[in-house]
mmJSON file of the N, C-alpha and C atoms, coordinates in Angstrom:
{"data_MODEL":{"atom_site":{
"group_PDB":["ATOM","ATOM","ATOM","ATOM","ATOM","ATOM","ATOM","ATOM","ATOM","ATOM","ATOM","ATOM","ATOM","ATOM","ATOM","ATOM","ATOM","ATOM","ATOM","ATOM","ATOM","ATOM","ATOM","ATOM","ATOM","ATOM","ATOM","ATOM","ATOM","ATOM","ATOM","ATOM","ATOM","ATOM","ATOM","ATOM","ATOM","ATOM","ATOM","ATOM","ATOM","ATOM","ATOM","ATOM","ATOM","ATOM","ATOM","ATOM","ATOM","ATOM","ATOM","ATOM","ATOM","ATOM","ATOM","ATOM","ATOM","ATOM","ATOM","ATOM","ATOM","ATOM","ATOM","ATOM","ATOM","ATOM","ATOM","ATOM","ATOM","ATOM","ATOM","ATOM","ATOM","ATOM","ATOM","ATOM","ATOM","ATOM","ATOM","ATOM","ATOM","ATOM","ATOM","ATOM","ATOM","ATOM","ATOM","ATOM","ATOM","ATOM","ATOM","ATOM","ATOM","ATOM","ATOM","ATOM","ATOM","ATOM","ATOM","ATOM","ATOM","ATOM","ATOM","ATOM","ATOM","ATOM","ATOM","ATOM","ATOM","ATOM","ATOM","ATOM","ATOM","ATOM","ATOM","ATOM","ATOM","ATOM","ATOM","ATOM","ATOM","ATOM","ATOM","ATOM","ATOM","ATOM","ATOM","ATOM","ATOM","ATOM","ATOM","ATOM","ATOM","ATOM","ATOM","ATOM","ATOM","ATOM","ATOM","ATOM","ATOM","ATOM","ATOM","ATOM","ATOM","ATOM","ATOM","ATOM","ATOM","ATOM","ATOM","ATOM","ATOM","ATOM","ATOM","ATOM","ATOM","ATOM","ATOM","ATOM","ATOM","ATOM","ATOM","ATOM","ATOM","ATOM","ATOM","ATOM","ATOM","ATOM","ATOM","ATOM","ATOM","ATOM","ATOM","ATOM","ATOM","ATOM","ATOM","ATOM","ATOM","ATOM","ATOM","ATOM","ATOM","ATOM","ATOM","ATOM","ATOM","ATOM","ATOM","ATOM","ATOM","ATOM","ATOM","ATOM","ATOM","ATOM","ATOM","ATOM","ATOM","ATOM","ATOM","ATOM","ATOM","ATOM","ATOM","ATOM","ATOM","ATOM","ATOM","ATOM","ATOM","ATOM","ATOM","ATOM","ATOM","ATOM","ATOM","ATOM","ATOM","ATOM","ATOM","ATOM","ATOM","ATOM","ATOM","ATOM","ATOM","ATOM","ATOM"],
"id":[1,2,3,4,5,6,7,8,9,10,11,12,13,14,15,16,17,18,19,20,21,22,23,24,25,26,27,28,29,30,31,32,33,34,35,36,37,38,39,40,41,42,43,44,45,46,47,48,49,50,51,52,53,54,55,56,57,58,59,60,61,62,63,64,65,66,67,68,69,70,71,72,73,74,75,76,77,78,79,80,81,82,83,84,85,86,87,88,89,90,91,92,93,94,95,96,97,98,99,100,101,102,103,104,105,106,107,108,109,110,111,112,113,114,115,116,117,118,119,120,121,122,123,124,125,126,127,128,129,130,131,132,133,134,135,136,137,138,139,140,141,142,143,144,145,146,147,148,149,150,151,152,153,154,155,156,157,158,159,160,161,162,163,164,165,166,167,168,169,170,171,172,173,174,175,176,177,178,179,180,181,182,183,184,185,186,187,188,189,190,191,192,193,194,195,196,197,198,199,200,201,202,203,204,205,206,207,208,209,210,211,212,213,214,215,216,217,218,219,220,221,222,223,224,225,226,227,228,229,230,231],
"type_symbol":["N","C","C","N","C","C","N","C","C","N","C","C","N","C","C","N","C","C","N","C","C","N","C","C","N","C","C","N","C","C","N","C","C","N","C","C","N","C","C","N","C","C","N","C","C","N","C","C","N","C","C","N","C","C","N","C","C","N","C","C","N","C","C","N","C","C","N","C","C","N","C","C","N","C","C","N","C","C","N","C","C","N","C","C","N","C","C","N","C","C","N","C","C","N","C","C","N","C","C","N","C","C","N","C","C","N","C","C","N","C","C","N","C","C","N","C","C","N","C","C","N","C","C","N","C","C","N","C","C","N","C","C","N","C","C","N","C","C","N","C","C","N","C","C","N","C","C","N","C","C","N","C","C","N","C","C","N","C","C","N","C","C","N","C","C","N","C","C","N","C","C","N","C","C","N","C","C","N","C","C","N","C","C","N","C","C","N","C","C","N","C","C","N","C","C","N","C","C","N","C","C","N","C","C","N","C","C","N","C","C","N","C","C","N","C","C","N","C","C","N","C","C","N","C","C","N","C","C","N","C","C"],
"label_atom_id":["N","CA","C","N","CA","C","N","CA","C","N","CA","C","N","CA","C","N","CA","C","N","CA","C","N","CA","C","N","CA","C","N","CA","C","N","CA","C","N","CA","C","N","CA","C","N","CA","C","N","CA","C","N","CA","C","N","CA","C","N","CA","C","N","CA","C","N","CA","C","N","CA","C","N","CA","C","N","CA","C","N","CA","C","N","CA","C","N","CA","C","N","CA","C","N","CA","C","N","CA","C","N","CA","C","N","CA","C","N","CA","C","N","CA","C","N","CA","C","N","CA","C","N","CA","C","N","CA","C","N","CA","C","N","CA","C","N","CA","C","N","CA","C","N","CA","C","N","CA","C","N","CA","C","N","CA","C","N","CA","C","N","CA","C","N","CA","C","N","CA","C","N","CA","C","N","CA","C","N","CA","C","N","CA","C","N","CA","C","N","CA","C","N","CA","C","N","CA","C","N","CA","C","N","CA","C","N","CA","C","N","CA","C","N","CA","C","N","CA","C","N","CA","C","N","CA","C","N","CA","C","N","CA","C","N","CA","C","N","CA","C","N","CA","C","N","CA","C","N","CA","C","N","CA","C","N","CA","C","N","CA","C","N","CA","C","N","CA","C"],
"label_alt_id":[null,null,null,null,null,null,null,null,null,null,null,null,null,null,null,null,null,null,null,null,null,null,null,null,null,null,null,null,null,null,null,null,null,null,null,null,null,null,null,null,null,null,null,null,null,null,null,null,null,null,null,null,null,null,null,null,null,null,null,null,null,null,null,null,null,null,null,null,null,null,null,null,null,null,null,null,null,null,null,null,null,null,null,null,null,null,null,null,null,null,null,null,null,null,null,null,null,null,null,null,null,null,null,null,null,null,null,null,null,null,null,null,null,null,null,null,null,null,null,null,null,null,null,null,null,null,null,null,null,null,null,null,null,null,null,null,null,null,null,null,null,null,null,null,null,null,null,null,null,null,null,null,null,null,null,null,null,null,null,null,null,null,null,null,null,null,null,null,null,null,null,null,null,null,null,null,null,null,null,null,null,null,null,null,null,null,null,null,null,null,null,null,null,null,null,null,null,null,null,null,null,null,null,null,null,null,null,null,null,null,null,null,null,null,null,null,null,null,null,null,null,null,null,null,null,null,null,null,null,null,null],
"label_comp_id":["UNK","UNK","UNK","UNK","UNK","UNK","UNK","UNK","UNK","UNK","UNK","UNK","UNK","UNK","UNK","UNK","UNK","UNK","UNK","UNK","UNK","UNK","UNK","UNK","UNK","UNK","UNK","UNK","UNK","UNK","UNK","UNK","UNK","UNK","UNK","UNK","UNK","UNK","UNK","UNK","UNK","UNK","UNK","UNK","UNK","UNK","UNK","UNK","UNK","UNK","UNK","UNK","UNK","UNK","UNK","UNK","UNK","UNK","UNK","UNK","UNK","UNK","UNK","UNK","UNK","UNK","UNK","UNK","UNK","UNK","UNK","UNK","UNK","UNK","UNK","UNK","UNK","UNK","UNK","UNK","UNK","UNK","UNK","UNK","UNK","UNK","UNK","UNK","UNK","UNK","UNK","UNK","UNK","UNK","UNK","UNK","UNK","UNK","UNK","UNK","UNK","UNK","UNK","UNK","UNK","UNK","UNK","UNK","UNK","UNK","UNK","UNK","UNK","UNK","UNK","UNK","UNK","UNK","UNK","UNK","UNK","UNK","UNK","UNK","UNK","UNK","UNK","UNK","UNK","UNK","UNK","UNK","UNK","UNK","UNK","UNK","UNK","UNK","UNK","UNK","UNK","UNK","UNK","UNK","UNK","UNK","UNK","UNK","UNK","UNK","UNK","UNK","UNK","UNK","UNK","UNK","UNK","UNK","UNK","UNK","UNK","UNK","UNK","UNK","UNK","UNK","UNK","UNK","UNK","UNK","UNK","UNK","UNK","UNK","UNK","UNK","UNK","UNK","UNK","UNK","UNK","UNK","UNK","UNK","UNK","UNK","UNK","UNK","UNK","UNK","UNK","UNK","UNK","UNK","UNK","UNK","UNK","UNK","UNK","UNK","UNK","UNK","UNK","UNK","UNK","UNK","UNK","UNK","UNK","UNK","UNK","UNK","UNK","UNK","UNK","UNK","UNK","UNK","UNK","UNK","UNK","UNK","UNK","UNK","UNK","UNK","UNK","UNK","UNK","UNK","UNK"],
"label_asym_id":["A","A","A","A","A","A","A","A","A","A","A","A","A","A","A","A","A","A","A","A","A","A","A","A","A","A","A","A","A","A","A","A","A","A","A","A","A","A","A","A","A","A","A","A","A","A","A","A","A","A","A","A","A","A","A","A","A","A","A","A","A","A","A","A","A","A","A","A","A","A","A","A","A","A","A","A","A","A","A","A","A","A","A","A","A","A","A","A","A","A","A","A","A","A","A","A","A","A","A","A","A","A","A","A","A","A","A","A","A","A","A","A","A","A","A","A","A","A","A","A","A","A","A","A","A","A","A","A","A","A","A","A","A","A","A","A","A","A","A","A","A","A","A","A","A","A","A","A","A","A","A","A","A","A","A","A","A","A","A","A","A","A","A","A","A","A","A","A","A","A","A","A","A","A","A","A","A","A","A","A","A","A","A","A","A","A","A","A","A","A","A","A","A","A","A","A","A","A","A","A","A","A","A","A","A","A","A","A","A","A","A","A","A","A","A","A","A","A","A","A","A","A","A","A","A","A","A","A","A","A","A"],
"label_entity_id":["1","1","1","1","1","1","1","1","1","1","1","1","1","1","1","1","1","1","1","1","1","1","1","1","1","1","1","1","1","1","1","1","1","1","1","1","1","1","1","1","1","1","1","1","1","1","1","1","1","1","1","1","1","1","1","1","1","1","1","1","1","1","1","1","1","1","1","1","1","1","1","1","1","1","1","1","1","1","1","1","1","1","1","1","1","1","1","1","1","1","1","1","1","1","1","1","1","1","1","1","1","1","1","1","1","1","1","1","1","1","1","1","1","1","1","1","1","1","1","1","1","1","1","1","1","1","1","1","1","1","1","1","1","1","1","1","1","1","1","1","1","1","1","1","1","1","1","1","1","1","1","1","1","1","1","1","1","1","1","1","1","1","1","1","1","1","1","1","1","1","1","1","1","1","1","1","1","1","1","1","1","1","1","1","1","1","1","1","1","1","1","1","1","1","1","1","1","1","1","1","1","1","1","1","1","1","1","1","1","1","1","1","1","1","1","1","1","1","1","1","1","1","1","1","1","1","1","1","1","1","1"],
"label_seq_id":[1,1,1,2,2,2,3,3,3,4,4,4,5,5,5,6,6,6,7,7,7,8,8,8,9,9,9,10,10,10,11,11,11,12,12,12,13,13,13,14,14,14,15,15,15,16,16,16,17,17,17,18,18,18,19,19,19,20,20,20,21,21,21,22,22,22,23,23,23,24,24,24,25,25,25,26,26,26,27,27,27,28,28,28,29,29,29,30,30,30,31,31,31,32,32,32,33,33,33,34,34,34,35,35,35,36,36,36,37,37,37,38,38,38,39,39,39,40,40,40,41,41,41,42,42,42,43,43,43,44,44,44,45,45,45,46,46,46,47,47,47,48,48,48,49,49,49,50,50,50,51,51,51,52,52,52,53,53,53,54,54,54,55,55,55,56,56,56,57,57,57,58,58,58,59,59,59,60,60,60,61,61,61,62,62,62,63,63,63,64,64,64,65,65,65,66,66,66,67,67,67,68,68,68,69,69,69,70,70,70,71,71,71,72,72,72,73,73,73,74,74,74,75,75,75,76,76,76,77,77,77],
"pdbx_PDB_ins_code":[null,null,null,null,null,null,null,null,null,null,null,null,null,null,null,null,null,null,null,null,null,null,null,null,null,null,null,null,null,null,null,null,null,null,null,null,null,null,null,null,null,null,null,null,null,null,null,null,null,null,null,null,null,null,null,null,null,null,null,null,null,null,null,null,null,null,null,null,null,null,null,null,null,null,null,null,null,null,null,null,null,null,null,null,null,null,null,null,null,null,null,null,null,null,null,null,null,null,null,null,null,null,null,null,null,null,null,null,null,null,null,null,null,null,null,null,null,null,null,null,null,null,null,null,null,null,null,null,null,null,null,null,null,null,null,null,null,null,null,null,null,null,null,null,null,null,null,null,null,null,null,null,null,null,null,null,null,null,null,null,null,null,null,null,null,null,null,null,null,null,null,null,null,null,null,null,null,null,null,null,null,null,null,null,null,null,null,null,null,null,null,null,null,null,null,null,null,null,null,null,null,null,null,null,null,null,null,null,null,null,null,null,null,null,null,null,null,null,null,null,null,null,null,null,null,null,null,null,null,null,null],
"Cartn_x":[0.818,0.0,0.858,2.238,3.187,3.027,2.067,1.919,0.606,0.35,-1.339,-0.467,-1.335,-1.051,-1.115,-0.364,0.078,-1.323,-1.866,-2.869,-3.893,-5.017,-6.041,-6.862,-7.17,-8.199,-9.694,-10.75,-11.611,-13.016,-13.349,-14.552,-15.572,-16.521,-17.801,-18.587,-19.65,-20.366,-21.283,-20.861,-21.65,-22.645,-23.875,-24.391,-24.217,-23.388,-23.02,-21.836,-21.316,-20.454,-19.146,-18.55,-17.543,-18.192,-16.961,-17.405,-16.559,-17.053,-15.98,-15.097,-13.722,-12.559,-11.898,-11.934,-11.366,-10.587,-8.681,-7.605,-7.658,-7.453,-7.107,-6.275,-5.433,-4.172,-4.165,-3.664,-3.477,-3.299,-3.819,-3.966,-3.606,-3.205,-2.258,-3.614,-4.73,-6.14,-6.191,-7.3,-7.611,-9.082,-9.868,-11.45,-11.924,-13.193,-13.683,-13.008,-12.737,-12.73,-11.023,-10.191,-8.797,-7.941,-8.442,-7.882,-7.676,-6.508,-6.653,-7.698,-7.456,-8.799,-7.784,-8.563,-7.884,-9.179,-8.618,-9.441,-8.35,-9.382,-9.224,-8.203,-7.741,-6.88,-8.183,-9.187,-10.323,-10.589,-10.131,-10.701,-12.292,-12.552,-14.388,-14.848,-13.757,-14.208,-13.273,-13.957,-12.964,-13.389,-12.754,-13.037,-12.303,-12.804,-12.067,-11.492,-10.678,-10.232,-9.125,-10.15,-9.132,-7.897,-7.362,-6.064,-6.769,-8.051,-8.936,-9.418,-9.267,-9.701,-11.19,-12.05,-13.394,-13.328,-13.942,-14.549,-15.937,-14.746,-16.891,-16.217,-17.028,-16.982,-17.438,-16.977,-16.856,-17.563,-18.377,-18.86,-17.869,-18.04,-16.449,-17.63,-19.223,-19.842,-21.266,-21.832,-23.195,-24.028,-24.953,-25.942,-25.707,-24.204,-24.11,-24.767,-24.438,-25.281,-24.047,-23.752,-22.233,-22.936,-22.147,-21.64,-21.161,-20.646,-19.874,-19.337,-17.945,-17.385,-18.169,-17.716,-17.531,-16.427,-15.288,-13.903,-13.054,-11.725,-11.044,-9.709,-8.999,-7.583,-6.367,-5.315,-4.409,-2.995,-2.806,-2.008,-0.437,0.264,1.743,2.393,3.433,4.286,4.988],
"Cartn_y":[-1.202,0.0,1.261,1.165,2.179,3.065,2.9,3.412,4.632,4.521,5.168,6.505,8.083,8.701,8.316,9.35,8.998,9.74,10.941,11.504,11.901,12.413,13.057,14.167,15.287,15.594,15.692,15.265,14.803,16.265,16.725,18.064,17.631,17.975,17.954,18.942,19.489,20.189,20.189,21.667,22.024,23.024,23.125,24.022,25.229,25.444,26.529,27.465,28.636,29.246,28.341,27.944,26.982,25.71,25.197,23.126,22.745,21.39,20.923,20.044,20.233,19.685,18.717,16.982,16.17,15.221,15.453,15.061,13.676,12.823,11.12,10.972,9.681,9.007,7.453,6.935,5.921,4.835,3.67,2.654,1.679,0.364,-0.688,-1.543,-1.258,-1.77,-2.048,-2.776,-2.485,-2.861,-1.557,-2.097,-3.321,-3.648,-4.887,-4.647,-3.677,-2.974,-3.243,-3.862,-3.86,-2.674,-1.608,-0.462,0.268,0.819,1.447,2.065,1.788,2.458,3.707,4.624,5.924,6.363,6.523,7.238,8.669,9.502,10.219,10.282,11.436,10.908,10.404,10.33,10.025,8.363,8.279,6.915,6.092,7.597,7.787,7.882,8.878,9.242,8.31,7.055,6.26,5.649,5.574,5.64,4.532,4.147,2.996,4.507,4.525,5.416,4.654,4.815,4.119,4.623,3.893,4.895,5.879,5.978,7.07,7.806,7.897,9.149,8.933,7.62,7.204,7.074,7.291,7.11,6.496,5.715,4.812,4.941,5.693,6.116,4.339,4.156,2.824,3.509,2.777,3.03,2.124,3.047,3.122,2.808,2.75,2.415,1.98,2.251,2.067,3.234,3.347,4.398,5.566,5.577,6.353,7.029,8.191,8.716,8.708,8.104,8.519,9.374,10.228,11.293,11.34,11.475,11.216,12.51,12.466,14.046,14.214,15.994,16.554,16.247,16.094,15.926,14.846,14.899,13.716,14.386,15.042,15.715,15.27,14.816,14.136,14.942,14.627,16.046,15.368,16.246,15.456,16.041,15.221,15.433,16.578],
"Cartn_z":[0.0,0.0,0.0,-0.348,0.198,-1.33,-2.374,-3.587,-3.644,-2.218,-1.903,-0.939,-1.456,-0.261,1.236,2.189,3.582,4.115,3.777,4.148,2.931,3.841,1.919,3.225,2.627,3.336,2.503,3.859,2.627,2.969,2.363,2.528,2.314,3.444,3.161,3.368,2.828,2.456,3.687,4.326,5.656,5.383,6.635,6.095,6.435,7.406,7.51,6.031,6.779,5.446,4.492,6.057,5.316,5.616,4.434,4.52,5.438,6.105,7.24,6.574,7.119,6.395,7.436,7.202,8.007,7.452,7.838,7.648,8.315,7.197,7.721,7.137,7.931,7.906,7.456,6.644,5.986,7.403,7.308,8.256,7.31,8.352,7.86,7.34,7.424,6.89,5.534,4.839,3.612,4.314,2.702,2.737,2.295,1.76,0.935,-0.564,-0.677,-2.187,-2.288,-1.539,-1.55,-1.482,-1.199,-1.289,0.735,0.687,1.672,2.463,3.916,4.713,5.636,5.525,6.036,7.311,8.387,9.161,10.208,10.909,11.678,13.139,13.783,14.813,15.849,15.83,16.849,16.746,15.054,14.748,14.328,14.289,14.186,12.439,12.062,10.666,10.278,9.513,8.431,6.785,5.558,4.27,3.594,2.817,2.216,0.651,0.146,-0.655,-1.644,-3.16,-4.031,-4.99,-5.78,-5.988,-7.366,-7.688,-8.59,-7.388,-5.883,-5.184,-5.275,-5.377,-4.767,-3.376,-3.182,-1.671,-0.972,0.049,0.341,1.717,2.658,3.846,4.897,5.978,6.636,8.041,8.707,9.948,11.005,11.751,12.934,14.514,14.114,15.762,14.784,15.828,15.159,15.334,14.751,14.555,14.141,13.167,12.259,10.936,10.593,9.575,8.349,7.879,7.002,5.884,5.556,4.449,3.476,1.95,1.309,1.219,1.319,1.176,-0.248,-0.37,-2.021,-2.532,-1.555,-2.615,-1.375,-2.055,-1.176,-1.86,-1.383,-1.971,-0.885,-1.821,-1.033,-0.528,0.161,1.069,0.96,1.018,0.638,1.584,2.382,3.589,3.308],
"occupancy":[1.0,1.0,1.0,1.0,1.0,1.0,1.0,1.0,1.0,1.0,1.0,1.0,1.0,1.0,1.0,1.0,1.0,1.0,1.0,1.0,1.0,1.0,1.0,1.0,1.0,1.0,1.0,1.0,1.0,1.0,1.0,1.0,1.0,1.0,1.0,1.0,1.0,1.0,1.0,1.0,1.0,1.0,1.0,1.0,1.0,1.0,1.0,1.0,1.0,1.0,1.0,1.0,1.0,1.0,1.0,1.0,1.0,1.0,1.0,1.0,1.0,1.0,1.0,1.0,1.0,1.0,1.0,1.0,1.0,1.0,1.0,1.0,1.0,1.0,1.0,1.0,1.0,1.0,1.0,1.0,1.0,1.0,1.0,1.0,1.0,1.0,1.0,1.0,1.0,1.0,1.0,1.0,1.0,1.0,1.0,1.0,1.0,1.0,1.0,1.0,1.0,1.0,1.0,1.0,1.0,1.0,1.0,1.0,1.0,1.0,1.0,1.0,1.0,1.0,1.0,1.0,1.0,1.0,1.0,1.0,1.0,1.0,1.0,1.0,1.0,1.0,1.0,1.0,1.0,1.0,1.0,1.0,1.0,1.0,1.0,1.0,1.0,1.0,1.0,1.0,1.0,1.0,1.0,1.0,1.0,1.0,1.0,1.0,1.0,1.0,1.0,1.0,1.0,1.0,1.0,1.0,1.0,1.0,1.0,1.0,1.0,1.0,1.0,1.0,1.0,1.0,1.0,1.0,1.0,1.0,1.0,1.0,1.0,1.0,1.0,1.0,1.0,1.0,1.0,1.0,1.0,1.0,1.0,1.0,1.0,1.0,1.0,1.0,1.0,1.0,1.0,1.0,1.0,1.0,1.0,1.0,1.0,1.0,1.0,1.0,1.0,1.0,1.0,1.0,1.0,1.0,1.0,1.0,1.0,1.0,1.0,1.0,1.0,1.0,1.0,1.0,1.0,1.0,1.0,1.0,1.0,1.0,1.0,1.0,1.0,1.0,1.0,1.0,1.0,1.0,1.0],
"B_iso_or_equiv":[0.0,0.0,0.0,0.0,0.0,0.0,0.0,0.0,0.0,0.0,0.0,0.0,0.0,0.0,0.0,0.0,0.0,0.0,0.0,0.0,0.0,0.0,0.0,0.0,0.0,0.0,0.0,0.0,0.0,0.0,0.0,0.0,0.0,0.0,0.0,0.0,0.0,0.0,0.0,0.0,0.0,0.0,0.0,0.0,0.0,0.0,0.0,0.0,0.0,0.0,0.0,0.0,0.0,0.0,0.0,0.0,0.0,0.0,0.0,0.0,0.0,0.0,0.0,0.0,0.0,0.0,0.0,0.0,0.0,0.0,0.0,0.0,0.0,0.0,0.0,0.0,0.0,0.0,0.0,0.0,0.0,0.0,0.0,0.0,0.0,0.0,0.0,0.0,0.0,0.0,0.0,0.0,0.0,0.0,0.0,0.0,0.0,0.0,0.0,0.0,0.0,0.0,0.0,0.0,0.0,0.0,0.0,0.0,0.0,0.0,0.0,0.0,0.0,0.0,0.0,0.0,0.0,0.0,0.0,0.0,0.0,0.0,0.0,0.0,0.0,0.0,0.0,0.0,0.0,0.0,0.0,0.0,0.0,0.0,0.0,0.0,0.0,0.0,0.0,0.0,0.0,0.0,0.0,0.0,0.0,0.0,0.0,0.0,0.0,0.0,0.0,0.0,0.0,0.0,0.0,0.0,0.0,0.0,0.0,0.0,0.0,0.0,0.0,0.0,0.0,0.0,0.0,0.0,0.0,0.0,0.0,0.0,0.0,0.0,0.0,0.0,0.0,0.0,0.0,0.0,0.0,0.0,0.0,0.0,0.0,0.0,0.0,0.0,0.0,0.0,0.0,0.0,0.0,0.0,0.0,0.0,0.0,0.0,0.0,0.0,0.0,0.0,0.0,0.0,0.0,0.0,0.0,0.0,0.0,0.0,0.0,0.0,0.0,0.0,0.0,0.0,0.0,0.0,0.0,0.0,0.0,0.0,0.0,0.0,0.0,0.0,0.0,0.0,0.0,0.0,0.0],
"pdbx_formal_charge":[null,null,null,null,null,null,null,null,null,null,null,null,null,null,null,null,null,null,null,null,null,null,null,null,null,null,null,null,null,null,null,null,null,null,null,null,null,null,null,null,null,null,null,null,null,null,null,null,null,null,null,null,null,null,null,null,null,null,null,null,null,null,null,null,null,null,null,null,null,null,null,null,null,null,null,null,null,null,null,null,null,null,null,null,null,null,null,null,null,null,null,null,null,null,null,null,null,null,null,null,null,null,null,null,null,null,null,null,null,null,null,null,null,null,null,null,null,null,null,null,null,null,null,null,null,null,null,null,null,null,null,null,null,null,null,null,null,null,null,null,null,null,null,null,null,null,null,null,null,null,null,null,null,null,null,null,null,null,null,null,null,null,null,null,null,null,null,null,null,null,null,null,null,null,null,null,null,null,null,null,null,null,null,null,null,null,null,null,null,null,null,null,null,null,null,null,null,null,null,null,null,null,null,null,null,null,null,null,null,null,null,null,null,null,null,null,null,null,null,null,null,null,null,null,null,null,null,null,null,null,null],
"auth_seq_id":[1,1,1,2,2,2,3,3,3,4,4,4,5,5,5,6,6,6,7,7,7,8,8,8,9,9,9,10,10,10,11,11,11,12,12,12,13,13,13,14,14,14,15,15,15,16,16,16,17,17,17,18,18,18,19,19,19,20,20,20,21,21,21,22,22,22,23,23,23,24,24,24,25,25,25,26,26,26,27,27,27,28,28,28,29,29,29,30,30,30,31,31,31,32,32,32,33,33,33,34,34,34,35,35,35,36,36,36,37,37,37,38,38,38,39,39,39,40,40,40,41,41,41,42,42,42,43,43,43,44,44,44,45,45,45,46,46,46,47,47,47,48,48,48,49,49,49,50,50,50,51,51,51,52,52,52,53,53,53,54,54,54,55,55,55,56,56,56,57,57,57,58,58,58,59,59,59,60,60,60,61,61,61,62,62,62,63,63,63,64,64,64,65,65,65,66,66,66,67,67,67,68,68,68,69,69,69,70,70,70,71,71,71,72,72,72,73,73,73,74,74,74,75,75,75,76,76,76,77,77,77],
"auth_comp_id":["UNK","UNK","UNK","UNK","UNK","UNK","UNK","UNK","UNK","UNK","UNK","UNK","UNK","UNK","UNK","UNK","UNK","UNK","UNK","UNK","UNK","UNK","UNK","UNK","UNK","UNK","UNK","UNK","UNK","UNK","UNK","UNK","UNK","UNK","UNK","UNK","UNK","UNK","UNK","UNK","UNK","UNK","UNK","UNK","UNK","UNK","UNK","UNK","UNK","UNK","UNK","UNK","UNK","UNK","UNK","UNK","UNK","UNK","UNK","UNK","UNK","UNK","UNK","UNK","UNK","UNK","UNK","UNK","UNK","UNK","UNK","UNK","UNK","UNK","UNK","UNK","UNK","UNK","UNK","UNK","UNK","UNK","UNK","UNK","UNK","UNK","UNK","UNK","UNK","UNK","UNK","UNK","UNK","UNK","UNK","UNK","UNK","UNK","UNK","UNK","UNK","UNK","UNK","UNK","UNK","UNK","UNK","UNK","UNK","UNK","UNK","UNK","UNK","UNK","UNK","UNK","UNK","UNK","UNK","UNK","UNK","UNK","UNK","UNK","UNK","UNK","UNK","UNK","UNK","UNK","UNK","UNK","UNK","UNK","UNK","UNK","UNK","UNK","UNK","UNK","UNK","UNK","UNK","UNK","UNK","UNK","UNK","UNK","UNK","UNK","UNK","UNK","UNK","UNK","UNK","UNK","UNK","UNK","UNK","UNK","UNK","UNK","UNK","UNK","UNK","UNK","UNK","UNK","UNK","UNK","UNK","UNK","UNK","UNK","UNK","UNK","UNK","UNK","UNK","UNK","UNK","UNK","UNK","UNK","UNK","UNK","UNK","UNK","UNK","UNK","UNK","UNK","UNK","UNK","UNK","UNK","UNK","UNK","UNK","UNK","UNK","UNK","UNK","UNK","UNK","UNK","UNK","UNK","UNK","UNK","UNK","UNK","UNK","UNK","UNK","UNK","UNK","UNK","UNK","UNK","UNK","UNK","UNK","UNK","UNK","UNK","UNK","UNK","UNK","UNK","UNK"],
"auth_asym_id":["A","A","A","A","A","A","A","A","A","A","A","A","A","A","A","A","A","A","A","A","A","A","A","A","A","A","A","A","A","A","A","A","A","A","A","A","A","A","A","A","A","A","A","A","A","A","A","A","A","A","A","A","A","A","A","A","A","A","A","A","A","A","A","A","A","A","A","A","A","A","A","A","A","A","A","A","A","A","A","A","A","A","A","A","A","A","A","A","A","A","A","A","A","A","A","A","A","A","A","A","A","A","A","A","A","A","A","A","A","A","A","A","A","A","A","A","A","A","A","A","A","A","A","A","A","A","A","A","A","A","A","A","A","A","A","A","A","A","A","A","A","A","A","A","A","A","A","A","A","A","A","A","A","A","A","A","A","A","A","A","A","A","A","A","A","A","A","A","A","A","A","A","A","A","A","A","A","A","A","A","A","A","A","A","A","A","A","A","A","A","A","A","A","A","A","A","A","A","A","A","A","A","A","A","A","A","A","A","A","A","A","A","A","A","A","A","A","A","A","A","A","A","A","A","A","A","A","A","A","A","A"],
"auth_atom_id":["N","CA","C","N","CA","C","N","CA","C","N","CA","C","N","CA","C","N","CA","C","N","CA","C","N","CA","C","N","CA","C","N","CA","C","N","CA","C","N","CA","C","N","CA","C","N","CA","C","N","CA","C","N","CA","C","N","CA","C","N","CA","C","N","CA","C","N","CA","C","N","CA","C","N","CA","C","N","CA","C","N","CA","C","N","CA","C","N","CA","C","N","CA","C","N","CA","C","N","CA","C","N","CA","C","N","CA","C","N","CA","C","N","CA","C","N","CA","C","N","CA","C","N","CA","C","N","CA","C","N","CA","C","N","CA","C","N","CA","C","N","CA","C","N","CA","C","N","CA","C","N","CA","C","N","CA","C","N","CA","C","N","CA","C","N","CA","C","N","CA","C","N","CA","C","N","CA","C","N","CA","C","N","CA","C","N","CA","C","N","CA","C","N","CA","C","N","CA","C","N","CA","C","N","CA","C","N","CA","C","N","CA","C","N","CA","C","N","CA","C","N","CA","C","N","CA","C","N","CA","C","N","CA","C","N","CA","C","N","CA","C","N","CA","C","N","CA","C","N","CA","C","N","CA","C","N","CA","C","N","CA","C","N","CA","C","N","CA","C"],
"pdbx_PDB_model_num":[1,1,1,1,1,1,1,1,1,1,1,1,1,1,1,1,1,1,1,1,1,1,1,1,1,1,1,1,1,1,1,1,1,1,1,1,1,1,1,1,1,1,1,1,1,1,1,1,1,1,1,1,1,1,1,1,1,1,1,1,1,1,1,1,1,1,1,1,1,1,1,1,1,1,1,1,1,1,1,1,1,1,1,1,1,1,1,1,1,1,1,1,1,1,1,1,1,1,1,1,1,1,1,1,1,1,1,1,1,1,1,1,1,1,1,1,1,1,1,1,1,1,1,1,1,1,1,1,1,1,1,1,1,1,1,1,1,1,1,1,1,1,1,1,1,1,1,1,1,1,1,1,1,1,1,1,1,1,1,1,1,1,1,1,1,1,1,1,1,1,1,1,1,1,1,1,1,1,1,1,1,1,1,1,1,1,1,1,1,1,1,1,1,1,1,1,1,1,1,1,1,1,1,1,1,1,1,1,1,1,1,1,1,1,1,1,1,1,1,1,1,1,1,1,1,1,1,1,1,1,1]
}}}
């Protein structure tokens, strides 16, 4: 997986003025989809994210509402 960004930040569309912007970190995980799973320093917000920058958001508890960001932009060290 060392071919996949280290971070992405992914935006979602708030309703307030700005969108909320949440930075995840590459985990030694993969999704169903074989692709890296990236979550949050909380461990709450997590995404399966492929190397085309799809995104399928993963529930981290139960009785979640998941989101799909607007974008998924990958952040470089």
């Amino acid at each position: 997986m060392e071919d996949y960004p280290e971070c992405y930040e992914l935006v979602f569309q708030a309703p307030a003025v700005e969108d909320d912007v949440v930075i995840v970190r590459r985990t030694e995980r993969a999704g169903a989809g074989g692709y890296p799973v990236y979550e949050d320093e909380s461990g709450i917000v997590r995404a399966e994210i492929s190397d085309r920058g799809e995104v399928r958001m993963l529930a981290s508890g139960g009785h979640q509402m998941l989101r799909t960001p607007m974008l998924a932009r990958p952040l470089t060290p």
